[in-house]
PDBQT receptor file of N, H, CA, C and O in Angstrom, charges set to zero:
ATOM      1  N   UNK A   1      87.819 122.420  66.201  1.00  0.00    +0.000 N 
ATOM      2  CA  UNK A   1      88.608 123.265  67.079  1.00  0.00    +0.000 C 
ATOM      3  C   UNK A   1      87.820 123.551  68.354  1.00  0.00    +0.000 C 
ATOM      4  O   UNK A   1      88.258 123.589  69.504  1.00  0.00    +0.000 OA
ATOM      5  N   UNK A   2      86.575 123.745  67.928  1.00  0.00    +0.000 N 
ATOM      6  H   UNK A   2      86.219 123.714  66.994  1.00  0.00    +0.000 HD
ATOM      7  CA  UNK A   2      85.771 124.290  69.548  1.00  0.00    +0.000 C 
ATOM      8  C   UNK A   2      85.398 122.860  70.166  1.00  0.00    +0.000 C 
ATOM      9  O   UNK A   2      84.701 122.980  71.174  1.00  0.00    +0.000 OA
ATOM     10  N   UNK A   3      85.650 121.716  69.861  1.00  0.00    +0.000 N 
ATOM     11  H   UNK A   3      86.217 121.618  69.043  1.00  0.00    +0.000 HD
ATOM     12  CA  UNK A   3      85.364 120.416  70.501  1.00  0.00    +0.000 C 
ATOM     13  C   UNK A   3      87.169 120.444  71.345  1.00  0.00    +0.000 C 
ATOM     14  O   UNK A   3      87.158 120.133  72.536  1.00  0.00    +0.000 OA
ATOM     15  N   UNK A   4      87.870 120.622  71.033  1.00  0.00    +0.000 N 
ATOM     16  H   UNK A   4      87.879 120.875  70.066  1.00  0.00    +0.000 HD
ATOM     17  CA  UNK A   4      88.814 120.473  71.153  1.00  0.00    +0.000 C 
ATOM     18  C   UNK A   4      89.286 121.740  72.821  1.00  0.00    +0.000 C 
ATOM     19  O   UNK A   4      89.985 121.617  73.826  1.00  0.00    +0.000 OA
ATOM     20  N   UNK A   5      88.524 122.679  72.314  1.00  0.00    +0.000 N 
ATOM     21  H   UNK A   5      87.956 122.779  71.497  1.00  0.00    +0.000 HD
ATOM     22  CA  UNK A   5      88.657 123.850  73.773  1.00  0.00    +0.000 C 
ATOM     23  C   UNK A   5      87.931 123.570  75.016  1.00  0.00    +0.000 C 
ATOM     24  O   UNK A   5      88.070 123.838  76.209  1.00  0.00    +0.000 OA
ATOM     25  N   UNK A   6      86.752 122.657  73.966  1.00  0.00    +0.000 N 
ATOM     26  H   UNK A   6      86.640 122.439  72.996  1.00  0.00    +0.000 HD
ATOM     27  CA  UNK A   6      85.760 122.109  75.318  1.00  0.00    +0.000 C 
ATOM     28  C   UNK A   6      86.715 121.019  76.462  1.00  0.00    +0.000 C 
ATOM     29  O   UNK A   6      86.792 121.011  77.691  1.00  0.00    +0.000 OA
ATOM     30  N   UNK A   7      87.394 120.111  75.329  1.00  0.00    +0.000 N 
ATOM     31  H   UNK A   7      87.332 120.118  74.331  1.00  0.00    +0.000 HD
ATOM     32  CA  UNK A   7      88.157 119.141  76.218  1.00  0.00    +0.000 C 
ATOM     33  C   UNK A   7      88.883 119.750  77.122  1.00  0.00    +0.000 C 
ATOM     34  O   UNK A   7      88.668 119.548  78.317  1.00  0.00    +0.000 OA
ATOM     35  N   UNK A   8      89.862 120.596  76.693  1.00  0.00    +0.000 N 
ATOM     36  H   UNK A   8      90.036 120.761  75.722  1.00  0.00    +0.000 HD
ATOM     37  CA  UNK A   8      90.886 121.090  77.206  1.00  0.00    +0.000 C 
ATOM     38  C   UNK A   8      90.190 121.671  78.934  1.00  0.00    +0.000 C 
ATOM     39  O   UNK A   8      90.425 121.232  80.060  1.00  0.00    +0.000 OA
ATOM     40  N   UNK A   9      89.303 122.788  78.478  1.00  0.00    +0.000 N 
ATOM     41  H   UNK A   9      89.112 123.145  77.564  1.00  0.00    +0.000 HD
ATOM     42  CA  UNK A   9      88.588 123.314  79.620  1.00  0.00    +0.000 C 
ATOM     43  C   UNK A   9      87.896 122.365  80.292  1.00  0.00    +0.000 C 
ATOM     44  O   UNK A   9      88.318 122.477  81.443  1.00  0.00    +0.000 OA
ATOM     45  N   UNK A  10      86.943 121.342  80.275  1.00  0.00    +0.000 N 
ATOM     46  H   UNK A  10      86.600 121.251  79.340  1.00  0.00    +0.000 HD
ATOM     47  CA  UNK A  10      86.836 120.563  80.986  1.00  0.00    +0.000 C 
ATOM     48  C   UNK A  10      87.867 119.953  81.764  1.00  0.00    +0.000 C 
ATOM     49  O   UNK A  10      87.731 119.946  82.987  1.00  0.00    +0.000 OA
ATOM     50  N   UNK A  11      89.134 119.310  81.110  1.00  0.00    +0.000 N 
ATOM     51  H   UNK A  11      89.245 119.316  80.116  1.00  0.00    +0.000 HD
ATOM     52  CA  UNK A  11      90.082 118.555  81.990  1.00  0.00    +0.000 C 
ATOM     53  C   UNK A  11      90.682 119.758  82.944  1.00  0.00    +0.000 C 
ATOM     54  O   UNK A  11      91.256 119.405  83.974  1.00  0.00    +0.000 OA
ATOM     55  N   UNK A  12      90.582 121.052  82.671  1.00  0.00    +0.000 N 
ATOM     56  H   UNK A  12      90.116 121.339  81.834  1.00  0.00    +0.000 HD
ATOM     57  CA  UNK A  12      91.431 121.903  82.996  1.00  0.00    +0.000 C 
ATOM     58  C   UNK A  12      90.407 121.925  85.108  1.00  0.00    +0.000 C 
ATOM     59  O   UNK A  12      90.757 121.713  86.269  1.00  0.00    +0.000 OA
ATOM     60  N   UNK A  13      89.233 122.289  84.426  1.00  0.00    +0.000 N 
ATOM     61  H   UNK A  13      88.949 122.461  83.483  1.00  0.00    +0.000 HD
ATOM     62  CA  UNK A  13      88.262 122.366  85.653  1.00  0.00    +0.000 C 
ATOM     63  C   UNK A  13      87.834 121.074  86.556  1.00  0.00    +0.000 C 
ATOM     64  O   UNK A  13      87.458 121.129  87.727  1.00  0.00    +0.000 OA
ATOM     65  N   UNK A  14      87.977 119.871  85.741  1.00  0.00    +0.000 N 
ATOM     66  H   UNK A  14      88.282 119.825  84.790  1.00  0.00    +0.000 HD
ATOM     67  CA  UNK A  14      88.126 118.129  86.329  1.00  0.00    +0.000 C 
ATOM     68  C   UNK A  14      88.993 118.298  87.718  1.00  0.00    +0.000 C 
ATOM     69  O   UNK A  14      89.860 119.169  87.785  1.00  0.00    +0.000 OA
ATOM     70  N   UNK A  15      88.743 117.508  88.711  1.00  0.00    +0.000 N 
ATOM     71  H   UNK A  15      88.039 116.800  88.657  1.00  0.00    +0.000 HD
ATOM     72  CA  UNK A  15      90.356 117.280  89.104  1.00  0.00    +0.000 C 
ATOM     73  C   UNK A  15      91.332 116.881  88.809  1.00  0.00    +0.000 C 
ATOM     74  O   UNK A  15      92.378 116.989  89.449  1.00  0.00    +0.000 OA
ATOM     75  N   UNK A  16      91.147 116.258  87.621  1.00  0.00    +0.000 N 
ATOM     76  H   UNK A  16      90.298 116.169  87.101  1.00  0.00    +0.000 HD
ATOM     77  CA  UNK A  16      92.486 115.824  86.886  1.00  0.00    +0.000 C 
ATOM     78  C   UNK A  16      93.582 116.158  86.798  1.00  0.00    +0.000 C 
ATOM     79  O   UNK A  16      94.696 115.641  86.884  1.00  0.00    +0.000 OA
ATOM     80  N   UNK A  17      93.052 117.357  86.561  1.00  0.00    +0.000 N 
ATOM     81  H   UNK A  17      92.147 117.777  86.490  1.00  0.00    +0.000 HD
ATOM     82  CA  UNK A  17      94.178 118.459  86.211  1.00  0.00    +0.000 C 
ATOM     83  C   UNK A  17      95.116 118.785  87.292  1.00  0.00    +0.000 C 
ATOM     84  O   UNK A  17      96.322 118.679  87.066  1.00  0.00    +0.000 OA
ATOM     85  N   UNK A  18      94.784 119.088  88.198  1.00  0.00    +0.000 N 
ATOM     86  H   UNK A  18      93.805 119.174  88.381  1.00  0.00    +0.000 HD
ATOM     87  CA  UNK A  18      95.677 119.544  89.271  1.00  0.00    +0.000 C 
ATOM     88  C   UNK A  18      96.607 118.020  89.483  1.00  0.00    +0.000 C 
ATOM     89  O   UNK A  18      97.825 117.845  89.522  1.00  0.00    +0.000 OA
ATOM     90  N   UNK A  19      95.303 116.914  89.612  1.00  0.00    +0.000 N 
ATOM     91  H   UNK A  19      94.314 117.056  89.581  1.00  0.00    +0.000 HD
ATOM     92  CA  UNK A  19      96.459 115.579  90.295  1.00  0.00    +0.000 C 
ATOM     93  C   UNK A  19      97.427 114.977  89.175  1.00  0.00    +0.000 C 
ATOM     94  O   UNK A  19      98.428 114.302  89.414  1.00  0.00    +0.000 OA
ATOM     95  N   UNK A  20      96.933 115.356  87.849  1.00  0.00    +0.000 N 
ATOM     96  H   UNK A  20      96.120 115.905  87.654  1.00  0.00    +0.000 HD
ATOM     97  CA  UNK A  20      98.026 115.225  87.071  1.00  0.00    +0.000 C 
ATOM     98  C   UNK A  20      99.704 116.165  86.955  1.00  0.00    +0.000 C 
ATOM     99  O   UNK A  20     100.882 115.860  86.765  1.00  0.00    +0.000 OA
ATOM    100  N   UNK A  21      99.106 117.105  87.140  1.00  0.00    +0.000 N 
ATOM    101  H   UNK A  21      98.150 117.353  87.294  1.00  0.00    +0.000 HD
ATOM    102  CA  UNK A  21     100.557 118.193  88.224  1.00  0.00    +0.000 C 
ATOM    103  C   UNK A  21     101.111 117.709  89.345  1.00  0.00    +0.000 C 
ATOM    104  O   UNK A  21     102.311 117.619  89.608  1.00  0.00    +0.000 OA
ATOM    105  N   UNK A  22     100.224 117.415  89.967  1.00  0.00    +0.000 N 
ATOM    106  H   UNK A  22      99.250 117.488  89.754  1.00  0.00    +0.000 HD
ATOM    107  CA  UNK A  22     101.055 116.267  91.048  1.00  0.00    +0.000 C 
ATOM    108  C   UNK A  22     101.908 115.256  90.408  1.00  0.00    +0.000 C 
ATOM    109  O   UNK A  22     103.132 115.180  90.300  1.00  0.00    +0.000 OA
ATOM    110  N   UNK A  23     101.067 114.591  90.061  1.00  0.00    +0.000 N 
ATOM    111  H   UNK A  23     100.073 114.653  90.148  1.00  0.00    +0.000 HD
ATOM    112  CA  UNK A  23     102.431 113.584  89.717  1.00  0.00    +0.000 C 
ATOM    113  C   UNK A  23     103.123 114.069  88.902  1.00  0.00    +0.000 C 
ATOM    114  O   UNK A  23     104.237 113.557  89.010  1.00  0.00    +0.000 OA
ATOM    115  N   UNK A  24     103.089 115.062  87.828  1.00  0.00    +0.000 N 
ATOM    116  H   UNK A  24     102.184 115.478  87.740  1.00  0.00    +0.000 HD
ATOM    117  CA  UNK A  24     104.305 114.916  87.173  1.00  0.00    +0.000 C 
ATOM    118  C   UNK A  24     105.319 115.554  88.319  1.00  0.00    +0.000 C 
ATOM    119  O   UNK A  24     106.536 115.370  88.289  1.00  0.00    +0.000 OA
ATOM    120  N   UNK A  25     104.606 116.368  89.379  1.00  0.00    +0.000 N 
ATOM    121  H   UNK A  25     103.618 116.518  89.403  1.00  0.00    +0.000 HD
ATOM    122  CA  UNK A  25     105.931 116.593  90.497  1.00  0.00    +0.000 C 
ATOM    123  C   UNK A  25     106.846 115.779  91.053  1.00  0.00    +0.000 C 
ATOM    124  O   UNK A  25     108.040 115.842  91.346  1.00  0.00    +0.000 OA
ATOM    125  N   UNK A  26     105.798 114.843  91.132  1.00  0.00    +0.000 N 
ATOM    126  H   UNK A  26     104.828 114.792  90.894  1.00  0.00    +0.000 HD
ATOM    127  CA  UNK A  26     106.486 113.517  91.913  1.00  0.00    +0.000 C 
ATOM    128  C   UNK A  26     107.556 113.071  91.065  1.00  0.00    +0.000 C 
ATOM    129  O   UNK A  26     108.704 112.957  91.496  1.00  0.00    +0.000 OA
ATOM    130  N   UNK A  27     107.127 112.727  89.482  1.00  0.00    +0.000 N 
ATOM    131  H   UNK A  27     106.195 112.819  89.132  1.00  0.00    +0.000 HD
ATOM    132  CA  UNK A  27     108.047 111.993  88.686  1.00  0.00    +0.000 C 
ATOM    133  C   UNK A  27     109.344 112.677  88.775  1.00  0.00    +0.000 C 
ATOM    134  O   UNK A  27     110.368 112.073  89.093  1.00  0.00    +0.000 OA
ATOM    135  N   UNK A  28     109.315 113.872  88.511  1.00  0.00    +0.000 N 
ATOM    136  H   UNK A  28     108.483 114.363  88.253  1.00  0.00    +0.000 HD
ATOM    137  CA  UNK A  28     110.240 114.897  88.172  1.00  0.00    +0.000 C 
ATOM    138  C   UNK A  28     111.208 114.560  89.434  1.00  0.00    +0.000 C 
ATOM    139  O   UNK A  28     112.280 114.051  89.109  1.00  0.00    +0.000 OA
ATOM    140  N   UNK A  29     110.938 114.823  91.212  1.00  0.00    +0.000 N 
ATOM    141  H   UNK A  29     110.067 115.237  91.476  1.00  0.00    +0.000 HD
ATOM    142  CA  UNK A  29     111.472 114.270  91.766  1.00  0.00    +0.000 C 
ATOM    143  C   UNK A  29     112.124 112.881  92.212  1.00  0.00    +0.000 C 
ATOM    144  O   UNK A  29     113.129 112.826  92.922  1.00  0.00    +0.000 OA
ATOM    145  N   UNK A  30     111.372 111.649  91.669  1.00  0.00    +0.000 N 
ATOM    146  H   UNK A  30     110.555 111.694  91.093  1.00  0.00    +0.000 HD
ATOM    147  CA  UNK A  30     111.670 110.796  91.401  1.00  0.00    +0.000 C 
ATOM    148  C   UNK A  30     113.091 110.347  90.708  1.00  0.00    +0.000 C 
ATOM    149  O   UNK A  30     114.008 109.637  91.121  1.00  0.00    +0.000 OA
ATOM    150  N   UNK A  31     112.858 111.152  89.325  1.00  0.00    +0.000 N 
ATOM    151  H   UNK A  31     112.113 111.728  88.989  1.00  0.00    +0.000 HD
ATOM    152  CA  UNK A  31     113.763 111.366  88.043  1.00  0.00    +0.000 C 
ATOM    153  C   UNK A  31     115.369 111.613  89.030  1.00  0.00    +0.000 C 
ATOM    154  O   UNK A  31     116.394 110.933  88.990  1.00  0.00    +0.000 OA
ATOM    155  N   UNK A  32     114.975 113.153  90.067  1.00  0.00    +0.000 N 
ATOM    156  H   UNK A  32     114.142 113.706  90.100  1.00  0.00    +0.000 HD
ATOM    157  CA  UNK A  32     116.052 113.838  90.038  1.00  0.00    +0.000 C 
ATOM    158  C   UNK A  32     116.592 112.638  91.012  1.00  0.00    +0.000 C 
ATOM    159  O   UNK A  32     117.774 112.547  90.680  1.00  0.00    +0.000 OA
ATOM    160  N   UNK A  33     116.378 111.764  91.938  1.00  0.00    +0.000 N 
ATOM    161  H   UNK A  33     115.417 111.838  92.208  1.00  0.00    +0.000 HD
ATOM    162  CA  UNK A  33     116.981 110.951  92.881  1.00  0.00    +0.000 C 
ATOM    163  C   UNK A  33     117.408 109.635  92.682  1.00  0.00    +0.000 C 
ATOM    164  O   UNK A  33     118.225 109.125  93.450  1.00  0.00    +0.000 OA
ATOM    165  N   UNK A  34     116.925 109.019  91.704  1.00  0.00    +0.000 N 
ATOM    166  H   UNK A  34     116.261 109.433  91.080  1.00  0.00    +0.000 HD
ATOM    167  CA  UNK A  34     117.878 108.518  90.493  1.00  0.00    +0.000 C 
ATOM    168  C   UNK A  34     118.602 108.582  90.018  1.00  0.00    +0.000 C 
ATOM    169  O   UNK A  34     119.404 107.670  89.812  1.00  0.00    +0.000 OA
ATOM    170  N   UNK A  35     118.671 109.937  89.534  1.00  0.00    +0.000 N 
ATOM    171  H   UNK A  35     118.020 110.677  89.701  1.00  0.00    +0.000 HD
ATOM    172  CA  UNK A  35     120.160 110.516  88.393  1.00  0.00    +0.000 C 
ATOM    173  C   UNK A  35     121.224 110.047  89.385  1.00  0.00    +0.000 C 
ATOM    174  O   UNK A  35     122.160 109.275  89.179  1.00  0.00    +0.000 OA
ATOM    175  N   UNK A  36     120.656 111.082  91.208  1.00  0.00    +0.000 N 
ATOM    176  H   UNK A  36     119.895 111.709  91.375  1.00  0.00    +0.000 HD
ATOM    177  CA  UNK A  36     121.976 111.586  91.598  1.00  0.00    +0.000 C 
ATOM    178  C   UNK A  36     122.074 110.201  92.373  1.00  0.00    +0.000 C 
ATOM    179  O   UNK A  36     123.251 110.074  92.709  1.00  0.00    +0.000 OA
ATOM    180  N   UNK A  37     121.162 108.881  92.884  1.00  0.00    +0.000 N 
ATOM    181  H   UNK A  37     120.206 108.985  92.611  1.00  0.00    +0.000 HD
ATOM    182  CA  UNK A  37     121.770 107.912  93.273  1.00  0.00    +0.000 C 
ATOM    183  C   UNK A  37     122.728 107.257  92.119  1.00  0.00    +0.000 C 
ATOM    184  O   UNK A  37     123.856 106.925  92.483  1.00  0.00    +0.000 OA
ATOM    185  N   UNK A  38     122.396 107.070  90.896  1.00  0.00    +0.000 N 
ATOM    186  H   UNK A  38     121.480 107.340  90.601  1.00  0.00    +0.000 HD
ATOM    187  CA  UNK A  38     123.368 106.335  90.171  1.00  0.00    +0.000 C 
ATOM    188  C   UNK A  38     124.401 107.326  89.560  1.00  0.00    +0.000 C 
ATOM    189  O   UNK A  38     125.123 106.972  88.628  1.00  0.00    +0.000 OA
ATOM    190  N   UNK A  39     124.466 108.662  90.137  1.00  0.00    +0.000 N 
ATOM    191  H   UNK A  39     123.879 108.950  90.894  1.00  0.00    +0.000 HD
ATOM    192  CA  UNK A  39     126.058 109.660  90.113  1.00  0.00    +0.000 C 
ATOM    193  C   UNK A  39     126.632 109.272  90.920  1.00  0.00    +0.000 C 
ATOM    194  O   UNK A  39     127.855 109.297  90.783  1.00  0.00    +0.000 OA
ATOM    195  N   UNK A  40     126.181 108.838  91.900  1.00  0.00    +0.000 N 
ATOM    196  H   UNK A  40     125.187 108.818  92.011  1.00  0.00    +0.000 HD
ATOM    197  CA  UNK A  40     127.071 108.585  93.386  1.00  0.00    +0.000 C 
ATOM    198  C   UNK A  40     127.204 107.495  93.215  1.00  0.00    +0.000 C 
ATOM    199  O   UNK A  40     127.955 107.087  94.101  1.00  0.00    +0.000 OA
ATOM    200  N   UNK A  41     126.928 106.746  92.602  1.00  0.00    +0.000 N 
ATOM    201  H   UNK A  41     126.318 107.078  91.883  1.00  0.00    +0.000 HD
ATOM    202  CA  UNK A  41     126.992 104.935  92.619  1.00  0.00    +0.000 C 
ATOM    203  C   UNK A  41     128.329 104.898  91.691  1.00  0.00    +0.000 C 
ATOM    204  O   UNK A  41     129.475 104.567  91.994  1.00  0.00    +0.000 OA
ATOM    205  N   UNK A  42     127.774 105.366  90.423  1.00  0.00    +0.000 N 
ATOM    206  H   UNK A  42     126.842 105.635  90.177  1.00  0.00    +0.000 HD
ATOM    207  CA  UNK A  42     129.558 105.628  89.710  1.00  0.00    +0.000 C 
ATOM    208  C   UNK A  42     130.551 106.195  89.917  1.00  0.00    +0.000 C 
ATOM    209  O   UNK A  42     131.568 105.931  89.276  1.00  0.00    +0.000 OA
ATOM    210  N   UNK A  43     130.511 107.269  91.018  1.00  0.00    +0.000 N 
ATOM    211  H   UNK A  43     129.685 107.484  91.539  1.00  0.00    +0.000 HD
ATOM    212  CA  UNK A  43     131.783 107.295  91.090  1.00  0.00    +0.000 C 
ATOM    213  C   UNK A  43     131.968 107.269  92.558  1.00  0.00    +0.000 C 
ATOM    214  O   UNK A  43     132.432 108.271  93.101  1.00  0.00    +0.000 OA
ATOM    215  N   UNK A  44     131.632 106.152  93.307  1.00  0.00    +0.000 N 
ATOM    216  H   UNK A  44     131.256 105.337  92.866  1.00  0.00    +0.000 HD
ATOM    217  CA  UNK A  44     131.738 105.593  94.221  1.00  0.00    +0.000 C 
ATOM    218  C   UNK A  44     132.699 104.380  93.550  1.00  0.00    +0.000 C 
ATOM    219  O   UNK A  44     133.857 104.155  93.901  1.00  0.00    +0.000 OA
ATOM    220  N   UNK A  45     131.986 103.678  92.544  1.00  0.00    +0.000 N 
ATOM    221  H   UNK A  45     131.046 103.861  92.258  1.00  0.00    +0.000 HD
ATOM    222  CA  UNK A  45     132.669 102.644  91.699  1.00  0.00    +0.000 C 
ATOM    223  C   UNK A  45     134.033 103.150  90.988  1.00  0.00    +0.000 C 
ATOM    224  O   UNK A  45     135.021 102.426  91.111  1.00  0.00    +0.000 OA
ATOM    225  N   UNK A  46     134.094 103.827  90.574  1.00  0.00    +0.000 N 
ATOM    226  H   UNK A  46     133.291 104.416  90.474  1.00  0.00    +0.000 HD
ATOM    227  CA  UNK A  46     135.110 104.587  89.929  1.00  0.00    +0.000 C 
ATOM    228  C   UNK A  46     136.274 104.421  90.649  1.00  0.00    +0.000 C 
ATOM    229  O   UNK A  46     137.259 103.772  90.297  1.00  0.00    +0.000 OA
ATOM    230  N   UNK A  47     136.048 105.306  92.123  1.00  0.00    +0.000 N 
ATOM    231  H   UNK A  47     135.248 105.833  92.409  1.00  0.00    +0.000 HD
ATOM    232  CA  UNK A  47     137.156 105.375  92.987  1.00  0.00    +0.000 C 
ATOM    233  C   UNK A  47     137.824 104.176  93.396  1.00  0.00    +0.000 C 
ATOM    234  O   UNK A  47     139.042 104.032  93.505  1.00  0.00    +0.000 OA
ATOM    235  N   UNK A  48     136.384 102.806  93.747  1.00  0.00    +0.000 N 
ATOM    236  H   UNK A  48     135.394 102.923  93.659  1.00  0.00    +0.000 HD
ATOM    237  CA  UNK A  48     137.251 101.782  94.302  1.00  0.00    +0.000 C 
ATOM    238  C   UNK A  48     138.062 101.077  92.857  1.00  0.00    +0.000 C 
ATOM    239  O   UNK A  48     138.897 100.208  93.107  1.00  0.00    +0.000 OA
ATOM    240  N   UNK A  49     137.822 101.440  91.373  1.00  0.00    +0.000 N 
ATOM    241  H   UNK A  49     137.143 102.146  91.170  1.00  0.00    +0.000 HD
ATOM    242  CA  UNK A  49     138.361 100.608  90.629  1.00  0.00    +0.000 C 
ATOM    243  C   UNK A  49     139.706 101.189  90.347  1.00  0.00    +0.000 C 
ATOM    244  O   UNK A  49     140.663 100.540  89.923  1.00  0.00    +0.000 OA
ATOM    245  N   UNK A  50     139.703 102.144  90.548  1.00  0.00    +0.000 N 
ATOM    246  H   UNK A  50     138.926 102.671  90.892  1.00  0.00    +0.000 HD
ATOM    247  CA  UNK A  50     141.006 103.111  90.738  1.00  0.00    +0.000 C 
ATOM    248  C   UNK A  50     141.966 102.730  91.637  1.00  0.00    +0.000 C 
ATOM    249  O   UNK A  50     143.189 102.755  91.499  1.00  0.00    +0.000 OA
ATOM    250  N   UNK A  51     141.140 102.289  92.803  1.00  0.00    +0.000 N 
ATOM    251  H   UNK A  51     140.146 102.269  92.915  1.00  0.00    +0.000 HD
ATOM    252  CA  UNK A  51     142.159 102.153  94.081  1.00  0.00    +0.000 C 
ATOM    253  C   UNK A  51     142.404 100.529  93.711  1.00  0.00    +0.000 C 
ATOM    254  O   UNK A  51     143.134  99.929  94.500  1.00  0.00    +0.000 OA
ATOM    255  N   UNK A  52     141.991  99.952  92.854  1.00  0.00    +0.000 N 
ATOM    256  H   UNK A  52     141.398 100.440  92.213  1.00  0.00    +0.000 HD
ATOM    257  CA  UNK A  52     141.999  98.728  92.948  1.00  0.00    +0.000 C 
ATOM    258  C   UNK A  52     142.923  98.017  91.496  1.00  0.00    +0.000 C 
ATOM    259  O   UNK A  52     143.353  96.888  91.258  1.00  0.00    +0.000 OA
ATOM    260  N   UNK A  53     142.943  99.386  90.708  1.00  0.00    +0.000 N 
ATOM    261  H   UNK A  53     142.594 100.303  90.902  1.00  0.00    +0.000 HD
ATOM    262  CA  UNK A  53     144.301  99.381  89.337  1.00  0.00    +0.000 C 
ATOM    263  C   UNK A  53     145.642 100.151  90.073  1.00  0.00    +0.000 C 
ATOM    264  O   UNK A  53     146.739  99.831  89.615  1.00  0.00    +0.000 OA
ATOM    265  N   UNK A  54     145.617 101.052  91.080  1.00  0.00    +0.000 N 
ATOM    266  H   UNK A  54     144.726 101.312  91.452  1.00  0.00    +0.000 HD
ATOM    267  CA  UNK A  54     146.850 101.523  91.816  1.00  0.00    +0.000 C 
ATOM    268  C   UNK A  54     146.990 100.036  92.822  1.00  0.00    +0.000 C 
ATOM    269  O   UNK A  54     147.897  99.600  92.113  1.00  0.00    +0.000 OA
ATOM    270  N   UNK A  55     146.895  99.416  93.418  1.00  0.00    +0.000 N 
ATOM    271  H   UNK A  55     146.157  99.770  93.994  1.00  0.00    +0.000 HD
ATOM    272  CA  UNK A  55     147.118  98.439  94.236  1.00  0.00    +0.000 C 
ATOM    273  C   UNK A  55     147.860  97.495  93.076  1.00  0.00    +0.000 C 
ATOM    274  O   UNK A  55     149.088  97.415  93.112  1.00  0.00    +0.000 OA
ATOM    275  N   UNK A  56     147.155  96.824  92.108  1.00  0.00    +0.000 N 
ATOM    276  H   UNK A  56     146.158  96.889  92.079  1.00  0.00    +0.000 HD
ATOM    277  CA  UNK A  56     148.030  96.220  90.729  1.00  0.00    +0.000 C 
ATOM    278  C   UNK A  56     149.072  96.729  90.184  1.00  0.00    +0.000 C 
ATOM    279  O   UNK A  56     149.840  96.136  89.427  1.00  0.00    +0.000 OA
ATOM    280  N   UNK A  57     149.173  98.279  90.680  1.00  0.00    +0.000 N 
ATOM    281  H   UNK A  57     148.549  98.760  91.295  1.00  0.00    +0.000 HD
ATOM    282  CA  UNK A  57     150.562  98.613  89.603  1.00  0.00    +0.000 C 
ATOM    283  C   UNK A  57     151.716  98.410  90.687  1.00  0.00    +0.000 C 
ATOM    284  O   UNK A  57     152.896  98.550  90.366  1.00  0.00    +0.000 OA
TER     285      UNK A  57
C-alpha cells in the first residue's frame, strides 16, 4: 500500500500529471466534435433521403 502512495505522489508531482489532464482535455474535446460532426452529418443525410422518398412518391 505505501509503495503504491509513493507512485501515486510521485506521478502526481512529475509533470505528467498535469500533461496528462491536458490531453484528456483535448480528447474530451475531440470526442465532443465528432459526436456533433456525425449529428449533423445524419441528419443532413436524413433530410436529403427524405426529400429524395417525397420526390418518388
Amino acid at each position: 500500500m505505501n509503495k503504491l502512495m509513493t507512485s501515486v505522489k510521485d506521478f502526481l508531482v512529475s509533470e505528467d500529471g498535469p500533461t496528462a489532464v491536458e490531453y484528456a482535455v483535448m480528447l474530451a474535446l475531440i470526442v465532443v466534435v465528432c459526436f456533433s460532426t456525425v449529428g449533423s452529418i445524419g441528419t443532413n443525410t436524413n433530410a436529403k433521403f427524405a426529400a429524395a422518398n417525397a420526390d418518388l412518391l
